[in-house]
TIZADREN-801140 format. One line per field, with one value per residue: residue number from 1; x, y, z of N, C-alpha, C in turn; residue in three letters. Coordinates in steps of 0.05 Angstrom, whole numbers. Example, Ala and Ser with C-alpha at 12.3 -4.5 7.8 and 13.67 -1.06 7.14 Angstrom:
residues 2
k <- 1,2
nxx <- 264,257
nyy <- -114,-45
nzz <- 156,142
caxx <- 246,273
cayy <- -90,-21
cazz <- 156,143
cxx <- 264,258
cyy <- -66,1
czz <- 156,157
r <- ALA,SER
end
This chain:
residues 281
k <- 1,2,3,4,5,6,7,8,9,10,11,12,13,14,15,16,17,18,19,20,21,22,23,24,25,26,27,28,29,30,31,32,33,34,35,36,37,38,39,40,41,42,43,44,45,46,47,48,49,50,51,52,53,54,55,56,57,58,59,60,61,62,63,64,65,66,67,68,69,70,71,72,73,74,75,76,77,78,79,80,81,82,83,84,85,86,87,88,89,90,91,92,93,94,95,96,97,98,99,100,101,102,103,104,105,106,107,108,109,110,111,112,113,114,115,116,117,118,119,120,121,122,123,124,125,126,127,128,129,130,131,132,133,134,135,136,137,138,139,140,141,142,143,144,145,146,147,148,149,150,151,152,153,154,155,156,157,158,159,160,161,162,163,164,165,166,167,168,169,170,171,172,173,174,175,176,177,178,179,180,181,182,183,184,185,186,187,188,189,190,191,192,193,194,195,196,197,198,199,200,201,202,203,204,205,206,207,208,209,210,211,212,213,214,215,216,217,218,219,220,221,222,223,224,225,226,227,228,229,230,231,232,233,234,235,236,237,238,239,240,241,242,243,244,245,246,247,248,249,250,251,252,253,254,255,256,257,258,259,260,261,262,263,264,265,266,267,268,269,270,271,272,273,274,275,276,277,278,279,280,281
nxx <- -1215,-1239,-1231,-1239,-1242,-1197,-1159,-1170,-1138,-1086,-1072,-1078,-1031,-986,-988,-974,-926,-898,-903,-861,-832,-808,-810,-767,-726,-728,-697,-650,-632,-613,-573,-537,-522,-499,-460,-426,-414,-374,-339,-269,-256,-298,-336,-303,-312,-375,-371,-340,-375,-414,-391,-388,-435,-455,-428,-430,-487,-497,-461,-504,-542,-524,-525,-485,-479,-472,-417,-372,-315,-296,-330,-306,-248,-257,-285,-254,-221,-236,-254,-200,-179,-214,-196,-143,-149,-175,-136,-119,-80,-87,-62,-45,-91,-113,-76,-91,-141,-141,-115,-142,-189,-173,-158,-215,-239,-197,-219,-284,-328,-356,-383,-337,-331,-369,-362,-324,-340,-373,-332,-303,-340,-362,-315,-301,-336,-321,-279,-284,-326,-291,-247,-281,-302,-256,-226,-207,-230,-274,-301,-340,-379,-382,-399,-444,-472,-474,-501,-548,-565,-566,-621,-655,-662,-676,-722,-755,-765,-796,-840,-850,-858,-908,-947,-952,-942,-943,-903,-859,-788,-746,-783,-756,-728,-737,-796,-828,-811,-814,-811,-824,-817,-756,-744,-764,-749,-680,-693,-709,-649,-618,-646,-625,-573,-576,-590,-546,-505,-538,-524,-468,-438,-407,-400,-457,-465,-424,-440,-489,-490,-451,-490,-526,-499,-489,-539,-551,-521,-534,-586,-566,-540,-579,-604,-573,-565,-611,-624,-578,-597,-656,-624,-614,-657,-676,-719,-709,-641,-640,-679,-657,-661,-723,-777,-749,-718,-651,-584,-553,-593,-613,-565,-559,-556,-522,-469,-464,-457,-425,-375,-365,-366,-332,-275,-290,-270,-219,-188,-191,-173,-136,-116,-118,-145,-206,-252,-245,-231,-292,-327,-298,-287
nyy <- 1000,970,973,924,885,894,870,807,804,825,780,740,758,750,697,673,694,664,611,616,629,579,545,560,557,504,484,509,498,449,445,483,462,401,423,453,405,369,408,435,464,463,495,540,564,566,605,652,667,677,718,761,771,798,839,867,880,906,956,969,984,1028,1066,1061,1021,1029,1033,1015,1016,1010,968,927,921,899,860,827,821,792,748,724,724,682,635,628,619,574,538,543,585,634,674,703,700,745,780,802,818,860,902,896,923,979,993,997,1034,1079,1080,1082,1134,1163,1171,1136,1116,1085,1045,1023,994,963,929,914,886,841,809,803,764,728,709,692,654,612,602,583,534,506,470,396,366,381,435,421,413,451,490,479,486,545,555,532,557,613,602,575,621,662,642,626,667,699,664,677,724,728,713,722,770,842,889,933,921,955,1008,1045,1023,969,955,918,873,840,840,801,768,769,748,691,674,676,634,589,581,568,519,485,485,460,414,397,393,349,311,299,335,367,407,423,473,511,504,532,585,603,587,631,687,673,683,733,764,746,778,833,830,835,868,910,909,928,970,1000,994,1021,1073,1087,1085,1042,981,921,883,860,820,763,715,682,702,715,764,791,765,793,807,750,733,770,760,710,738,770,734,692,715,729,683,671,697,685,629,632,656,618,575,588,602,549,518,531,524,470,506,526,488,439,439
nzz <- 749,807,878,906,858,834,877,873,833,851,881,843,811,848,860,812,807,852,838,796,815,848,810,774,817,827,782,780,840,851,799,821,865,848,821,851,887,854,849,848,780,747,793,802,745,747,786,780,733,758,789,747,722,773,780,719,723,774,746,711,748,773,730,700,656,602,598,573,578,626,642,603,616,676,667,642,679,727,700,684,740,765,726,752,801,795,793,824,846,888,903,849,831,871,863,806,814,850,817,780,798,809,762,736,764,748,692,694,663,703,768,801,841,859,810,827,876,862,832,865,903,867,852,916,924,888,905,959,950,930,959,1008,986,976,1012,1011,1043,1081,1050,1015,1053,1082,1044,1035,1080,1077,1030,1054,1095,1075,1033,1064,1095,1073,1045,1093,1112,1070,1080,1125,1140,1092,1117,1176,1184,1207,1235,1199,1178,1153,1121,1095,1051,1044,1026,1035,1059,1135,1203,1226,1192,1177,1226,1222,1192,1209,1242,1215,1201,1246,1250,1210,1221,1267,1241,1208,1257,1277,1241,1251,1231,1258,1313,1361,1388,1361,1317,1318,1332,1289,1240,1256,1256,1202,1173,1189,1162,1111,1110,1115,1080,1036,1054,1047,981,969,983,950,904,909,914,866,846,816,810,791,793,742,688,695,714,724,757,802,781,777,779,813,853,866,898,929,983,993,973,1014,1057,1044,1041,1091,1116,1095,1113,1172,1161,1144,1194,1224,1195,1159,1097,1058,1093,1100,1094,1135,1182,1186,1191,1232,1303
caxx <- -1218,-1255,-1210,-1253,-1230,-1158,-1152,-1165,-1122,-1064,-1071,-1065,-1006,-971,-989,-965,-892,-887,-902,-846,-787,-814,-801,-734,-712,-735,-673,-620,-617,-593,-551,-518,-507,-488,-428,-412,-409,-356,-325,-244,-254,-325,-335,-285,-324,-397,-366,-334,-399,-438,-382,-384,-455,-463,-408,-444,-513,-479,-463,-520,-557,-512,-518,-462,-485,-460,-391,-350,-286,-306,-334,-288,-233,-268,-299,-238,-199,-253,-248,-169,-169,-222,-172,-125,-168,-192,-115,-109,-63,-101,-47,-42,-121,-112,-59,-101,-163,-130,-105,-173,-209,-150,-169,-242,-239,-193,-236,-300,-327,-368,-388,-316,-323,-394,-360,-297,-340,-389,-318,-298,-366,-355,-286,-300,-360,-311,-254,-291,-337,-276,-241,-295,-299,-214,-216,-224,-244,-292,-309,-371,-393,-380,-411,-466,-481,-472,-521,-568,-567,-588,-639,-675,-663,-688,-759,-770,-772,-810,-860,-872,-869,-928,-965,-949,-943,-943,-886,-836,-761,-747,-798,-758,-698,-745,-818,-845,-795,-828,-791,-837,-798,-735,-746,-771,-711,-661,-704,-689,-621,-621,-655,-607,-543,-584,-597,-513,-502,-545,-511,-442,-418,-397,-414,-481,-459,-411,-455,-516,-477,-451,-505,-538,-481,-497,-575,-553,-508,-546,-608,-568,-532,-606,-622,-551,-574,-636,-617,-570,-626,-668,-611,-605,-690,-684,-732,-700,-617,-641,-698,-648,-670,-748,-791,-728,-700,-628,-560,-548,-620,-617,-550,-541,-553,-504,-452,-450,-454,-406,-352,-368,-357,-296,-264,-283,-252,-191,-181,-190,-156,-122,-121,-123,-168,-225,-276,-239,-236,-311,-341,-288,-276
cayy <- 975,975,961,899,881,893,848,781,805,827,754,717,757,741,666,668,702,644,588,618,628,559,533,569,546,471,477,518,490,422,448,493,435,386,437,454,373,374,436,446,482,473,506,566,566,585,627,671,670,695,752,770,771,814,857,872,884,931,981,970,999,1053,1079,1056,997,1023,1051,997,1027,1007,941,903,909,894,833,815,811,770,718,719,714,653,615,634,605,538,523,544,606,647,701,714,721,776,814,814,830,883,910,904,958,1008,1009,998,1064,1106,1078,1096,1161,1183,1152,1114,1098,1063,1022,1014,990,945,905,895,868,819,802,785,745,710,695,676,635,590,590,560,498,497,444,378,345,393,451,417,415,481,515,465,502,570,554,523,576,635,601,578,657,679,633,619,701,697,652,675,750,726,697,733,820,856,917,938,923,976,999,1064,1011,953,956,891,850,851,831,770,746,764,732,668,673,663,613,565,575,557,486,478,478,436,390,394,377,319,295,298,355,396,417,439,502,534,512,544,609,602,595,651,703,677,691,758,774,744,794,852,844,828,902,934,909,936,1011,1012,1000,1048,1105,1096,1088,1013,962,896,887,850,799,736,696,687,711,732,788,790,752,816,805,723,728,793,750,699,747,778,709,679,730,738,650,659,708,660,611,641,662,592,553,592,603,527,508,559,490,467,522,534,449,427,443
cazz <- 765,831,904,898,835,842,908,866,809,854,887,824,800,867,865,785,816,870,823,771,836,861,785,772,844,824,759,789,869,838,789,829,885,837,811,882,899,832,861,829,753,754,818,799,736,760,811,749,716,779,796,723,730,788,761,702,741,786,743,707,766,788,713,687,641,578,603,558,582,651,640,592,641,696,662,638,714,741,687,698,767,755,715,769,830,782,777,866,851,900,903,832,830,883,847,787,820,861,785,769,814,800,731,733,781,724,670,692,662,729,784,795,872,850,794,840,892,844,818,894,909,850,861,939,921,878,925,980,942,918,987,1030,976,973,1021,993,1064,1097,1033,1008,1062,1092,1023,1031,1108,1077,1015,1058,1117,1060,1017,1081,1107,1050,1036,1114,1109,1060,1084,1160,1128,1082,1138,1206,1172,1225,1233,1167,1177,1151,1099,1078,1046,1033,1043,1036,1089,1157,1232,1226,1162,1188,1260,1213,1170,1215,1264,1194,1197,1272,1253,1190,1234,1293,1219,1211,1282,1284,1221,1259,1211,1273,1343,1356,1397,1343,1282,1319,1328,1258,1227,1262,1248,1165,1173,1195,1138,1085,1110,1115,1042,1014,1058,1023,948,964,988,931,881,915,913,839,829,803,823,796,770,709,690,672,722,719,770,820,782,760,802,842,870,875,908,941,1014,987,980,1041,1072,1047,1056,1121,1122,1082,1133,1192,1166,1151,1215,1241,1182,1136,1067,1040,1111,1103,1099,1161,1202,1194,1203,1248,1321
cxx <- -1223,-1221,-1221,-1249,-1207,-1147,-1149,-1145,-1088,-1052,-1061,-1038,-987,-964,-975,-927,-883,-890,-877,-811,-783,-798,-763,-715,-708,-702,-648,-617,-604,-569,-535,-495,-494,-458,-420,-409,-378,-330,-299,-253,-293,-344,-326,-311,-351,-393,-365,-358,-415,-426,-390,-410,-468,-439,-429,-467,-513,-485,-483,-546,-550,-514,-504,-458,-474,-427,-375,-320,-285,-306,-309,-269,-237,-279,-269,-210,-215,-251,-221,-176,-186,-199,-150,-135,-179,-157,-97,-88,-82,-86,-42,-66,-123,-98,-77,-128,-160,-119,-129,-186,-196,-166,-199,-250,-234,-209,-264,-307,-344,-372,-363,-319,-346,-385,-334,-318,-360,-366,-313,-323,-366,-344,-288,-317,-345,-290,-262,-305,-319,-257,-257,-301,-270,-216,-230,-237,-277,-309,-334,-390,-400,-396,-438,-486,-490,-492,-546,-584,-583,-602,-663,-681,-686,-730,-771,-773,-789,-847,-884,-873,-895,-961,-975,-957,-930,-913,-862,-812,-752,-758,-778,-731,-716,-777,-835,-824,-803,-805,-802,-818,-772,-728,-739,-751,-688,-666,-700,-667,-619,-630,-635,-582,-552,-576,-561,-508,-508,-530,-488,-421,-400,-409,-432,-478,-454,-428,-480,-504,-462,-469,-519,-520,-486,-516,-573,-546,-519,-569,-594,-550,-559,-606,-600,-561,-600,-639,-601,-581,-642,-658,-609,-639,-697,-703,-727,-671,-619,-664,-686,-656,-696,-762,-764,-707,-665,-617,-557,-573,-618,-591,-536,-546,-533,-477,-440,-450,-439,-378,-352,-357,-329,-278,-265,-271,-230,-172,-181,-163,-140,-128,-136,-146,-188,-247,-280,-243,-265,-332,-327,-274,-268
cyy <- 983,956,931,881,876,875,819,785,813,796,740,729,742,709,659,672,676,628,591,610,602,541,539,552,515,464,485,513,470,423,460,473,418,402,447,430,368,390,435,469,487,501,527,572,582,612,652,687,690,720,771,787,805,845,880,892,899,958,984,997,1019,1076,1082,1030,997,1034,1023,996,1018,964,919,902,886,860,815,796,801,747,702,709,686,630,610,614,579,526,531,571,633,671,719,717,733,793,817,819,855,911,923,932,984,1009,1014,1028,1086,1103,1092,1122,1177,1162,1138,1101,1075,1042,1014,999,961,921,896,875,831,799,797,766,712,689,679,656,601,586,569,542,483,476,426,361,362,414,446,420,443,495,502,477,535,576,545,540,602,620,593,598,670,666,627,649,708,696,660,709,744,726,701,765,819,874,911,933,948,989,1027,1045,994,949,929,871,858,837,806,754,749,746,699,657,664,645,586,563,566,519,477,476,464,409,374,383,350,299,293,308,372,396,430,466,521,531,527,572,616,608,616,684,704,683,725,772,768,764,813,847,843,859,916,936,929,975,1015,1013,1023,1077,1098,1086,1054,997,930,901,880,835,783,718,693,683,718,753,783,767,765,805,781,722,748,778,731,712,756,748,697,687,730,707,649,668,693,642,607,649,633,570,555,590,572,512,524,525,484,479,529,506,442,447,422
czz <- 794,851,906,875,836,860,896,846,823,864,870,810,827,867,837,796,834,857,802,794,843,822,778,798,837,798,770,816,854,825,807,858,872,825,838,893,871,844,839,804,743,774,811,783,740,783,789,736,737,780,769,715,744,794,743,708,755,775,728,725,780,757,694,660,615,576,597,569,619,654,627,609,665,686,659,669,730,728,695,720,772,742,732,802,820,787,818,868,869,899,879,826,847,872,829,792,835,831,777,775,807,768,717,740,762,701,660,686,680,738,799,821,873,834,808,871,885,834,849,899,895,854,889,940,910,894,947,973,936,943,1001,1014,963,985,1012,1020,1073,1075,1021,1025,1071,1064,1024,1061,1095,1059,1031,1069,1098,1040,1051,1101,1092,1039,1062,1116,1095,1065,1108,1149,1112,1106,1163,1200,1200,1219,1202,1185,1176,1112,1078,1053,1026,1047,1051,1058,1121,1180,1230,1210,1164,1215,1246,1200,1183,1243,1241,1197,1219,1263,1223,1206,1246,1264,1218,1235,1289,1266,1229,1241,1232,1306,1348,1368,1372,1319,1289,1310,1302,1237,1235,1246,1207,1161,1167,1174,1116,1097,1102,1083,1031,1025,1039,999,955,965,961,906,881,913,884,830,818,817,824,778,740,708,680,685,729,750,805,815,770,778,818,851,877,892,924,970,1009,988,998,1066,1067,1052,1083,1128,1117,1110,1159,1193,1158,1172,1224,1220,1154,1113,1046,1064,1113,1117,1135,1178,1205,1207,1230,1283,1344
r <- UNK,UNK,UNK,UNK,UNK,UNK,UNK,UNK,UNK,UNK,UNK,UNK,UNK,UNK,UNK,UNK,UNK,UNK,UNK,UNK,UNK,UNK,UNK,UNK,UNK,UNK,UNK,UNK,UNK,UNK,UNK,UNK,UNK,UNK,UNK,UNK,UNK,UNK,UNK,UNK,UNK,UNK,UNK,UNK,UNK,UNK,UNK,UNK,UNK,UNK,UNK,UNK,UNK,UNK,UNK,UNK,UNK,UNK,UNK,UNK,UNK,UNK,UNK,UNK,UNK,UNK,UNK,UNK,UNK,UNK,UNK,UNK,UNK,UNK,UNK,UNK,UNK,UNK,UNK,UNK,UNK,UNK,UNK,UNK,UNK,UNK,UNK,UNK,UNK,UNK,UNK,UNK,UNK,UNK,UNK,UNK,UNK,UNK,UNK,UNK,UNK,UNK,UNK,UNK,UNK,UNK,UNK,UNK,UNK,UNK,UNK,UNK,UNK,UNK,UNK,UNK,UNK,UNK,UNK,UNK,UNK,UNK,UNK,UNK,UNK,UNK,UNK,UNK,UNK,UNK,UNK,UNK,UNK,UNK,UNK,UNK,UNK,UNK,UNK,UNK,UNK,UNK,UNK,UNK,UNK,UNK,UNK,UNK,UNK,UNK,UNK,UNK,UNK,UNK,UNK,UNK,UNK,UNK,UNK,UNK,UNK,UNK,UNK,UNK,UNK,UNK,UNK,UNK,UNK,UNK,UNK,UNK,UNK,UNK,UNK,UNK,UNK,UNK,UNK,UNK,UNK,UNK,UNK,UNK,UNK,UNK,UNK,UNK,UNK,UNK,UNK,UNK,UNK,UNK,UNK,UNK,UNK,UNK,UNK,UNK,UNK,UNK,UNK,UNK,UNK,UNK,UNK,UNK,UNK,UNK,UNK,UNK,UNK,UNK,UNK,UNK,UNK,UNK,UNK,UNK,UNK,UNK,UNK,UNK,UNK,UNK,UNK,UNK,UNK,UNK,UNK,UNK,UNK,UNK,UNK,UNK,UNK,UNK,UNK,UNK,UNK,UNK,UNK,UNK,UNK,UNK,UNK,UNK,UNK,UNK,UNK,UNK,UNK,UNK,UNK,UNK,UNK,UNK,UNK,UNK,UNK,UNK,UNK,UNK,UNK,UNK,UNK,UNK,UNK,UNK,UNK,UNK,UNK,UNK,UNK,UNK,UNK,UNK,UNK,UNK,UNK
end
């Protein structure tokens, strides 16, 4: 096939990939809002599913995918501590997620700080996920800032990367994300907190600076997933979700964004005020 040739054929696969993430996106934004508007056992629920998920996917990609002796634990002290966090015992899903890693670590037969560092990943994805929608006044909303802030990181990056090029991020990690699509990325999240503000969710100062600080962290966990693919040769965690690759890949900016939310708003409002401490000043 001629360079001439190849140019319209790489086009239409590209435009076939955006019409599939654009389709998938169209089933699971809703659902996943509509079970985060629900939040309590629901809410735990998908959380569970996602750590379990990106658990799984993990060691998958470090090598470790069929290390049984590894996994079933590990799957098993994320479900627990799920049941544990649907029913508000937050302390007894840290002891048994703290349980967890210890034995995930002696279980593994190589690798152990990779599959000890793949159940933490999980397991804080999990905790924090179900903190910032603990509160029943402010938590929807606050997860509804934190969801909003990385999907419009992640497709306004997308978009002005498609559109603008110009210099690599950094191409030796991830080659295709450019400064354009990062710049663009978190110039959305900027007008998504202004959007909160005007709605009288918050103060437009701290939700600017809020949301900025989540832009940041949802890029650089999308750059972490992406180096740690690259050090173990992979190119996607899984194909379950169609045309975005596995959950590690659809949610590795989610993760580190919302930890990063949870911890804010623990510091501001404590364990049962995470919500609070991040909406209300």
């Amino acid at each position: 096939m001629t360079d001439r040739e190849a140019a319209p054929a790489a086009a239409s696969d590209g435009s076939r990939n955006l019409l599939t993430r654009i389709a998938a996106a169209v089933v699971l934004i809703p659902l996943a809002v509509a079970i985060a508007y629900a939040g309590g056992w629901l809410w735990a629920a998908l959380v569970t599913l996602a750590a379990v998920g990106l658990f799984v996917e993990w060691l998958a990609v470090v090598g470790l995918g069929g290390a049984m002796r590894a996994i079933v634990p590990g799957v098993a002290a994320l479900v627990i501590a799920g049941l544990c966090l649907a029913l508000r015992r937050i302390d007894i899903a840290l002891m048994v997620l703290a349980a967890g890693i210890v034995v995930v670590a002696a279980l593994a037969p190589e690798r152990r700080g990779w599959a000890a560092a793949g159940f933490l990943y999980a397991a804080a994805a999990e905790i924090a996920s179900v903190l910032v929608r603990l509160d029943t006044t402010n938590g929807f909303a606050a997860l509804m800032l934190v969801l909003l802030v990385v999907w419009v990181t992640d497709t306004g990056g997308y978009f002005a990367g498609r559109g603008i090029g110009g210099p690599k991020l950094w191409p030796r990690v991830s080659p295709k994300k450019t400064w354009a699509g990062a710049v663009g990325g978190f110039a959305a999240s900027l007008a998504v907190a202004f959007g909160f503000a005007m709605l009288d969710f918050g103060k437009t100062g701290p939700l600017l600076l809020l949301a900025a600080e989540l832009s940041v962290a949802s890029q650089l966990g999308d750059l972490f997933e992406s180096a740690v693919k690259r050090r173990f040769g992979v190119k996607d965690s899984s194909q379950i979700i169609p045309g975005h690759g596995g959950v590690l890949d659809r949610l590795d900016g989610f993760v580190a964004a919302v930890v990063v939310a949870a911890l804010f708003g623990l510091v501001r409002g404590g364990a049962d005020g995470v919500g609070r401490g991040l909406m209300v000043w």
